[in-house]
N, CA, C and O atoms as a printed pandas DataFrame, in Angstrom:
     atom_number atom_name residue_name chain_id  residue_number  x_coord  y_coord  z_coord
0              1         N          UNK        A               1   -8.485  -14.985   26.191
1              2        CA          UNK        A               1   -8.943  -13.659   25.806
2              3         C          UNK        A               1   -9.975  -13.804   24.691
3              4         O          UNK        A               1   -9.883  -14.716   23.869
4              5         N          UNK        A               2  -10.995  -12.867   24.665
5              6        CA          UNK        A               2  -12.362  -12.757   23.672
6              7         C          UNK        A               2  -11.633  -12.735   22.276
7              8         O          UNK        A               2  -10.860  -11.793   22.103
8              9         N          UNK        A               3  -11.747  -13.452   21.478
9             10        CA          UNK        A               3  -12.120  -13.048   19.658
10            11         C          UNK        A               3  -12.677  -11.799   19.371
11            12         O          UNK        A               3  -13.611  -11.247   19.952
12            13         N          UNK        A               4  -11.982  -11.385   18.370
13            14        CA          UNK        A               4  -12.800  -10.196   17.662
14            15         C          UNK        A               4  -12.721  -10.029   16.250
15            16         O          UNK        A               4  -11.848  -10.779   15.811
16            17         N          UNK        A               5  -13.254   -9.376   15.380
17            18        CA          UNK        A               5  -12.871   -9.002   14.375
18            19         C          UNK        A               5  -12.523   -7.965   13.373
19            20         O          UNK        A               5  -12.630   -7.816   12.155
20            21         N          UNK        A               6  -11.782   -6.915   15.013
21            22        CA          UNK        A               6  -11.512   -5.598   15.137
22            23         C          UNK        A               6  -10.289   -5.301   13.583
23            24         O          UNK        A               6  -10.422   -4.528   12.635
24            25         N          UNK        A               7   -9.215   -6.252   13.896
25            26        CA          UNK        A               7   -8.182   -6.129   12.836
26            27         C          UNK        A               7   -8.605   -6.438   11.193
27            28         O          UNK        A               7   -8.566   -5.599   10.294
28            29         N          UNK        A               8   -8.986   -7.768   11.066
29            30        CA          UNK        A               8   -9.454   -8.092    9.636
30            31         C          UNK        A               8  -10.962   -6.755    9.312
31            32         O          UNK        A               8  -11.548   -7.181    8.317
32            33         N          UNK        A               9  -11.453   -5.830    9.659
33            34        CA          UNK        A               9  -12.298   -5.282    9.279
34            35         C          UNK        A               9  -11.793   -3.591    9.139
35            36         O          UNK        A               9  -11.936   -2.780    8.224
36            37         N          UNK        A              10  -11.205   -3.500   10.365
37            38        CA          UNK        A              10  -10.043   -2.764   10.021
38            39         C          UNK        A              10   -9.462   -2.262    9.040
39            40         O          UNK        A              10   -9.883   -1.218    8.542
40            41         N          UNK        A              11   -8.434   -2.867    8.591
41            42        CA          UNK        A              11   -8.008   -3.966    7.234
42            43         C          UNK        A              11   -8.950   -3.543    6.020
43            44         O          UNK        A              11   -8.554   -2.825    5.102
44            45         N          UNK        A              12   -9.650   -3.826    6.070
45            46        CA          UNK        A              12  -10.548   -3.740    5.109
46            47         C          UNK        A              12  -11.502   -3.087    4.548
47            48         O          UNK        A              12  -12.214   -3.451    3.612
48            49         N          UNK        A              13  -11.520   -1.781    5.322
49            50        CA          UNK        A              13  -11.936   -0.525    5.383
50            51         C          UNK        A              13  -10.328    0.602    5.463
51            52         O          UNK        A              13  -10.072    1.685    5.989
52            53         N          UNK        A              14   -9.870    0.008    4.966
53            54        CA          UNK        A              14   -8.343    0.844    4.647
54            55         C          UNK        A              14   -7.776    2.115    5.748
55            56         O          UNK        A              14   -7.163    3.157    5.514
56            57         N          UNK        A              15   -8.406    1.360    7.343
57            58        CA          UNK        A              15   -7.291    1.955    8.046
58            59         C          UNK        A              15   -6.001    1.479    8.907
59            60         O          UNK        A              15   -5.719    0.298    9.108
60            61         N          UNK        A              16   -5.365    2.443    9.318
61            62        CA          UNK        A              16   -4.160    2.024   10.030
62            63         C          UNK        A              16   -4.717    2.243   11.608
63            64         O          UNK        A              16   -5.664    3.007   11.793
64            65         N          UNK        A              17   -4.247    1.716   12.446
65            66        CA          UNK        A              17   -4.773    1.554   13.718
66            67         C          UNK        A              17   -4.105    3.395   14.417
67            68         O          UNK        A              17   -4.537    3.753   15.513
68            69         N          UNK        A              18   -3.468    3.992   13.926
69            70        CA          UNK        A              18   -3.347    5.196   13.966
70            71         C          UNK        A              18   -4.821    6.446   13.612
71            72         O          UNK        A              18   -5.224    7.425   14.242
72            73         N          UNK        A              19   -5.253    5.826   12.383
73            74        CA          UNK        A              19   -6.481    6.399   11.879
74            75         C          UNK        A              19   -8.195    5.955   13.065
75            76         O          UNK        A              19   -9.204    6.524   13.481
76            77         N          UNK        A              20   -7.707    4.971   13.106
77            78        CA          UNK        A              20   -8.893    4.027   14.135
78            79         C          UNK        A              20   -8.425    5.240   15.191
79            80         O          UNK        A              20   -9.068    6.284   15.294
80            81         N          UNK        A              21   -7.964    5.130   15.485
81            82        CA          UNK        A              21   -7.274    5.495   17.012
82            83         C          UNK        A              21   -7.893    7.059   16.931
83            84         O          UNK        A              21   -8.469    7.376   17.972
84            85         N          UNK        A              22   -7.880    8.066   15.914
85            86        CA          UNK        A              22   -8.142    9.598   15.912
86            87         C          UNK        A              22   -9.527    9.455   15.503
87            88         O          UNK        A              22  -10.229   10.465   15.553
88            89         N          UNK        A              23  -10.076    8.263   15.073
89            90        CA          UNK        A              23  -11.611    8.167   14.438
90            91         C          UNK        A              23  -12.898    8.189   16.034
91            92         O          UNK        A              23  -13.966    8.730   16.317
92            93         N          UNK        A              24  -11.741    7.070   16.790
93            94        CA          UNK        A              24  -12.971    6.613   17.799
94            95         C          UNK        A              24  -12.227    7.124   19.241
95            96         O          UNK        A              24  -12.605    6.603   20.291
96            97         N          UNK        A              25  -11.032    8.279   19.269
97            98        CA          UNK        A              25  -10.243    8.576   20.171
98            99         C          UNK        A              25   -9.855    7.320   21.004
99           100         O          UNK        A              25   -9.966    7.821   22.122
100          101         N          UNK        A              26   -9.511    6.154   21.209
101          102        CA          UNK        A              26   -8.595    5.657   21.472
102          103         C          UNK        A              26   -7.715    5.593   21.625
103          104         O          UNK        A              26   -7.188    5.829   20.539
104          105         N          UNK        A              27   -6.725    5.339   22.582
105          106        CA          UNK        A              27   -5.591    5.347   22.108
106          107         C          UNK        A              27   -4.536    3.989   20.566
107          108         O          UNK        A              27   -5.108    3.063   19.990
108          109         N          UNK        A              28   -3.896    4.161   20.475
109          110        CA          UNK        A              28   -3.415    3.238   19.435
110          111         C          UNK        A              28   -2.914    2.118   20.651
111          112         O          UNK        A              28   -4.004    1.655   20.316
112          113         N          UNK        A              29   -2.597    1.608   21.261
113          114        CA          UNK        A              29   -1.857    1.157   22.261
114          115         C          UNK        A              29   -3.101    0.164   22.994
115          116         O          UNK        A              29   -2.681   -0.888   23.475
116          117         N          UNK        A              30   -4.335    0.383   23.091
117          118        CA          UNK        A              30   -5.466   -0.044   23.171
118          119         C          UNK        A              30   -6.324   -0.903   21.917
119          120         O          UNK        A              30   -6.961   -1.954   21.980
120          121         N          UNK        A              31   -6.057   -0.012   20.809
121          122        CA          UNK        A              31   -6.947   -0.563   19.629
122          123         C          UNK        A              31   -5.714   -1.986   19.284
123          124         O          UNK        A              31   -6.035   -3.101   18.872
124          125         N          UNK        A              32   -4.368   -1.530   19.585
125          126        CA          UNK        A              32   -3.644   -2.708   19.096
126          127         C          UNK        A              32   -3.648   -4.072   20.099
127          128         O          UNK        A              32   -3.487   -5.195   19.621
128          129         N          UNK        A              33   -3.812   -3.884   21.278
129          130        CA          UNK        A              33   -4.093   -4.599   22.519
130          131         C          UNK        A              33   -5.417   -5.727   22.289
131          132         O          UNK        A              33   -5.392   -6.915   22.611
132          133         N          UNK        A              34   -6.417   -5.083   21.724
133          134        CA          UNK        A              34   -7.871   -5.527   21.781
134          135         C          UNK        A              34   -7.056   -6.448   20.332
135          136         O          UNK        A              34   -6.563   -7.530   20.650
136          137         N          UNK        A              35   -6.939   -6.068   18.958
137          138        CA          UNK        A              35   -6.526   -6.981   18.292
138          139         C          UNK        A              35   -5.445   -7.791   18.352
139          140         O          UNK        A              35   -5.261   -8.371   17.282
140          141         N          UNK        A              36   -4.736   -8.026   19.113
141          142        CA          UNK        A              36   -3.990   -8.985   19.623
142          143         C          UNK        A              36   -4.473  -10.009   20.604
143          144         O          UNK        A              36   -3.916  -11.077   20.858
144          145         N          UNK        A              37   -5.467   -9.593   21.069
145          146        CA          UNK        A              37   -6.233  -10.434   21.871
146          147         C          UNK        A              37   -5.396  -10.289   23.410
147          148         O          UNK        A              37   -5.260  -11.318   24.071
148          149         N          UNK        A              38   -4.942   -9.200   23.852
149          150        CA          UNK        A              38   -4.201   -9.108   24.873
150          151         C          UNK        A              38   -5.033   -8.412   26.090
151          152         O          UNK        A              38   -4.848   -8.390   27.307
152          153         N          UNK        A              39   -5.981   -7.880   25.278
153          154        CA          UNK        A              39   -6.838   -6.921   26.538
154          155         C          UNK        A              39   -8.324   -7.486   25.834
155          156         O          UNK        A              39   -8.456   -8.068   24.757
156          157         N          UNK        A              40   -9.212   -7.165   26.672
157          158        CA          UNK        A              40  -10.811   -6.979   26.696
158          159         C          UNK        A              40  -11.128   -5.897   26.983
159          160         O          UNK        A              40  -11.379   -5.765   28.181
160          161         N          UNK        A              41  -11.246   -4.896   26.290
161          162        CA          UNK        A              41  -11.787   -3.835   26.933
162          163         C          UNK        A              41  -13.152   -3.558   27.112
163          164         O          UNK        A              41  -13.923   -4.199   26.398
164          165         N          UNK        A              42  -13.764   -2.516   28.131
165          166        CA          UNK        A              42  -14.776   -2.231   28.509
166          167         C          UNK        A              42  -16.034   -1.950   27.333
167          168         O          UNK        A              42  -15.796   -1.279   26.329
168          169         N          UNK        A              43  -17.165   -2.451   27.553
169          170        CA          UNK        A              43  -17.796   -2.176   26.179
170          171         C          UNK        A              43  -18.106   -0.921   25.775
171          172         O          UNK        A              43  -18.624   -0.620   24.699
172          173         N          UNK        A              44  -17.708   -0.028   26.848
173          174        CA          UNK        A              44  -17.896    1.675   26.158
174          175         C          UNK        A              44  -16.596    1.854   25.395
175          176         O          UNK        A              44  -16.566    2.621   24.432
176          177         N          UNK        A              45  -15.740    1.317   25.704
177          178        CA          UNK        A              45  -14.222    1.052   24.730
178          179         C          UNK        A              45  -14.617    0.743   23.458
179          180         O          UNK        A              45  -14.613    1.605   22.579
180          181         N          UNK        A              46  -15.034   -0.640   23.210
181          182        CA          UNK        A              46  -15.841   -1.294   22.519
182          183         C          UNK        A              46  -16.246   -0.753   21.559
183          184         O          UNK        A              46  -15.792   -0.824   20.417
184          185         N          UNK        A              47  -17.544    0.106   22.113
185          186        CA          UNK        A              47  -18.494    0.798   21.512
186          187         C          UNK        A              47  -17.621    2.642   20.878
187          188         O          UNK        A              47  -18.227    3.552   20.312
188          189         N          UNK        A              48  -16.618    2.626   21.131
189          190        CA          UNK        A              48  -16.058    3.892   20.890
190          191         C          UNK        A              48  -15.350    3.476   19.249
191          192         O          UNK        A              48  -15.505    3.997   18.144
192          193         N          UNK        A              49  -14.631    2.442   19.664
193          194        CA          UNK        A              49  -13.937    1.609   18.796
194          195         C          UNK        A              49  -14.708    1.257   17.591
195          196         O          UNK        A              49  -14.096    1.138   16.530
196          197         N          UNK        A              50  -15.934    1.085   17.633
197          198        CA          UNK        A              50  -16.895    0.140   16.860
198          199         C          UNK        A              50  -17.526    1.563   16.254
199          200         O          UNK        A              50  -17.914    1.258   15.126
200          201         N          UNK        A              51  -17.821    3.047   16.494
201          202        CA          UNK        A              51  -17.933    4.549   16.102
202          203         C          UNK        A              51  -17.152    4.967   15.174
203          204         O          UNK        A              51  -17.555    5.495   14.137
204          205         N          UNK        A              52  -16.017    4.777   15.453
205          206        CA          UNK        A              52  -14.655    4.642   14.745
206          207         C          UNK        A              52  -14.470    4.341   13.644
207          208         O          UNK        A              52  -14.130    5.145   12.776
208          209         N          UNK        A              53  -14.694    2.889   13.426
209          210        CA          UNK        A              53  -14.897    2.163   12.205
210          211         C          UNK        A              53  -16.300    2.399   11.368
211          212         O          UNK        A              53  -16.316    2.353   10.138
212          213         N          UNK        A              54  -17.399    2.639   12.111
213          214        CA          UNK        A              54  -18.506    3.392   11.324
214          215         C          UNK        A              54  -18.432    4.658   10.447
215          216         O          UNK        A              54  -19.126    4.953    9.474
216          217         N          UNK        A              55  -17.041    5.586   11.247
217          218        CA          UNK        A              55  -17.430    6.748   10.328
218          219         C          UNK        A              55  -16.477    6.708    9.430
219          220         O          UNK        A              55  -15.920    7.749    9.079
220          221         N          UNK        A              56  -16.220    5.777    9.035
221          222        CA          UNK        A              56  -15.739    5.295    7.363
222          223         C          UNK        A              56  -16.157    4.766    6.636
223          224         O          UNK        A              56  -15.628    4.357    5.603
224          225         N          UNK        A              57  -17.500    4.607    7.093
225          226        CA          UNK        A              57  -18.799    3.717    5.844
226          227         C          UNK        A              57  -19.096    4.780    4.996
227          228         O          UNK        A              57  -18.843    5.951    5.279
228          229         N          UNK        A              58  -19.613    4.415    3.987
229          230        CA          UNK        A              58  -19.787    4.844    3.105
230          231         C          UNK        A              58  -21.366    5.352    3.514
231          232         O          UNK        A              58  -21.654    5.011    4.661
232          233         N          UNK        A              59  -22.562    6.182    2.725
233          234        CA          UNK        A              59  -23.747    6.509    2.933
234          235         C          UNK        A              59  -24.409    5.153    1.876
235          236         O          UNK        A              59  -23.891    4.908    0.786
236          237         N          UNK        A              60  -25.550    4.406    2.387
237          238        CA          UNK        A              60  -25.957    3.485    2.122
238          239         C          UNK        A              60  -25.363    2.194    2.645
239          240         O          UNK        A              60  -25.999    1.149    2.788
240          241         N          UNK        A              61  -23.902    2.396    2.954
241          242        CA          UNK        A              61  -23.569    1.056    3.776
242          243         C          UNK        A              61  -24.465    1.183    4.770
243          244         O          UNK        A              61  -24.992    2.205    5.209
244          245         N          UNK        A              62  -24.658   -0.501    5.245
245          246        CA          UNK        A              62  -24.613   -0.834    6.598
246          247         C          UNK        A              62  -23.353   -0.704    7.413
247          248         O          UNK        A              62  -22.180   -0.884    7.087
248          249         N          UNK        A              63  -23.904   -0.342    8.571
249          250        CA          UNK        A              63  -23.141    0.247    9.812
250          251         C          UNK        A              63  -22.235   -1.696   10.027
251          252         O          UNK        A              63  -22.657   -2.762    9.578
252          253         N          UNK        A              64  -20.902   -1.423   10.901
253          254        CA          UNK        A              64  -20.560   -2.670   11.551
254          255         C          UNK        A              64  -22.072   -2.299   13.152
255          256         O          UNK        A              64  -22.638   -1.372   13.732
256          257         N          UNK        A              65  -21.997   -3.855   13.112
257          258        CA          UNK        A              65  -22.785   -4.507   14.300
258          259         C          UNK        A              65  -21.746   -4.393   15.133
259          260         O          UNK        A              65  -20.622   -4.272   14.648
260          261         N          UNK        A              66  -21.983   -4.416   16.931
261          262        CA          UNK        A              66  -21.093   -4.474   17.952
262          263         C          UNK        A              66  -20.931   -6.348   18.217
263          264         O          UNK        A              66  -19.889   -6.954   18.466
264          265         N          UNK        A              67  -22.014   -6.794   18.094
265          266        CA          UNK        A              67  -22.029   -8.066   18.138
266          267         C          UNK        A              67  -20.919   -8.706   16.486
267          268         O          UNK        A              67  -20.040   -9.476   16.875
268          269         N          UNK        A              68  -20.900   -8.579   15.577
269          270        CA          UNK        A              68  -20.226   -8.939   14.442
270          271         C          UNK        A              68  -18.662   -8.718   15.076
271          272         O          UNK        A              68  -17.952   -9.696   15.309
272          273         N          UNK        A              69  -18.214   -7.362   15.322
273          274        CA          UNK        A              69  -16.975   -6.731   15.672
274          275         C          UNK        A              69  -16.538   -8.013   17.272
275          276         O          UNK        A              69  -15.633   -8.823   17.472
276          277         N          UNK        A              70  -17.255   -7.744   17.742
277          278        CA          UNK        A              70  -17.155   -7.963   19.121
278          279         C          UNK        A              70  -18.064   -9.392   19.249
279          280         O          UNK        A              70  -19.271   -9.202   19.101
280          281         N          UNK        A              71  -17.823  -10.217   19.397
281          282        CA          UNK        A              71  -18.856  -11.357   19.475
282          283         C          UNK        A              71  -18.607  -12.104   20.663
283          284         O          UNK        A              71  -17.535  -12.540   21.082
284          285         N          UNK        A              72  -19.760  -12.188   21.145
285          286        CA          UNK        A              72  -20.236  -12.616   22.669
286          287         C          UNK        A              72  -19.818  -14.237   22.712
287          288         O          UNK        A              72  -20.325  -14.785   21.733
288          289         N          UNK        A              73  -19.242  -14.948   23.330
289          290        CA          UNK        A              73  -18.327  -16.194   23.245
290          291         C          UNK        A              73  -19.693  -16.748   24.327
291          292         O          UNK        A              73  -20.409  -16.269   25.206
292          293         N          UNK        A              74  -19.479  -18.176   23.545
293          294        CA          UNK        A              74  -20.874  -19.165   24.401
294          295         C          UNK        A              74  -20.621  -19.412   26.047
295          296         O          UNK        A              74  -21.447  -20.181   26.540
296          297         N          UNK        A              75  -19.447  -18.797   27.122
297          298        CA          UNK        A              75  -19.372  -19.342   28.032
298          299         C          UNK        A              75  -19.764  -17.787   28.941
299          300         O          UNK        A              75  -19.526  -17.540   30.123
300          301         N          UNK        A              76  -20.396  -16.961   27.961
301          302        CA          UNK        A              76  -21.073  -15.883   28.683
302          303         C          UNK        A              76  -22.823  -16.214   29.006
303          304         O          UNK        A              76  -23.507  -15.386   29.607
């Protein structure tokens, strides 16, 4: 299963995968799946997920990258 760095950023933007989950409508059951490395989801998933975590930046942050979050593994 793909790497990500959905959880440690997560994490670190002080939400609970409950909050992710109402940010980028996900379900929680999905956002916890993808950080466990149990699922791959679709990159509109992805990209919902990766919305999510944007609208908890601050104004002047940089946005997360989909490539940073989500990183494309060399056997693609």
């Amino acid at each position: 299963m793909k790497e990500n760095r959905l959880k440690s950023r997560r994490i670190a933007e002080g939400l609970t995968i409950t909050d992710l989950s109402r940010l980028s409508k996900i379900s929680t059951k999905v956002i916890s799946q993808t950080e466990r490395f149990m699922i791959d989801p679709t990159e509109v998933t992805k990209r919902k997920i990766l919305n999510g975590l944007n609208a908890v930046k601050r104004p002047g942050e940089n946005p997360y990258e989909f490539e940073y979050i989500f990183p494309r593994s060399e056997k693609e």
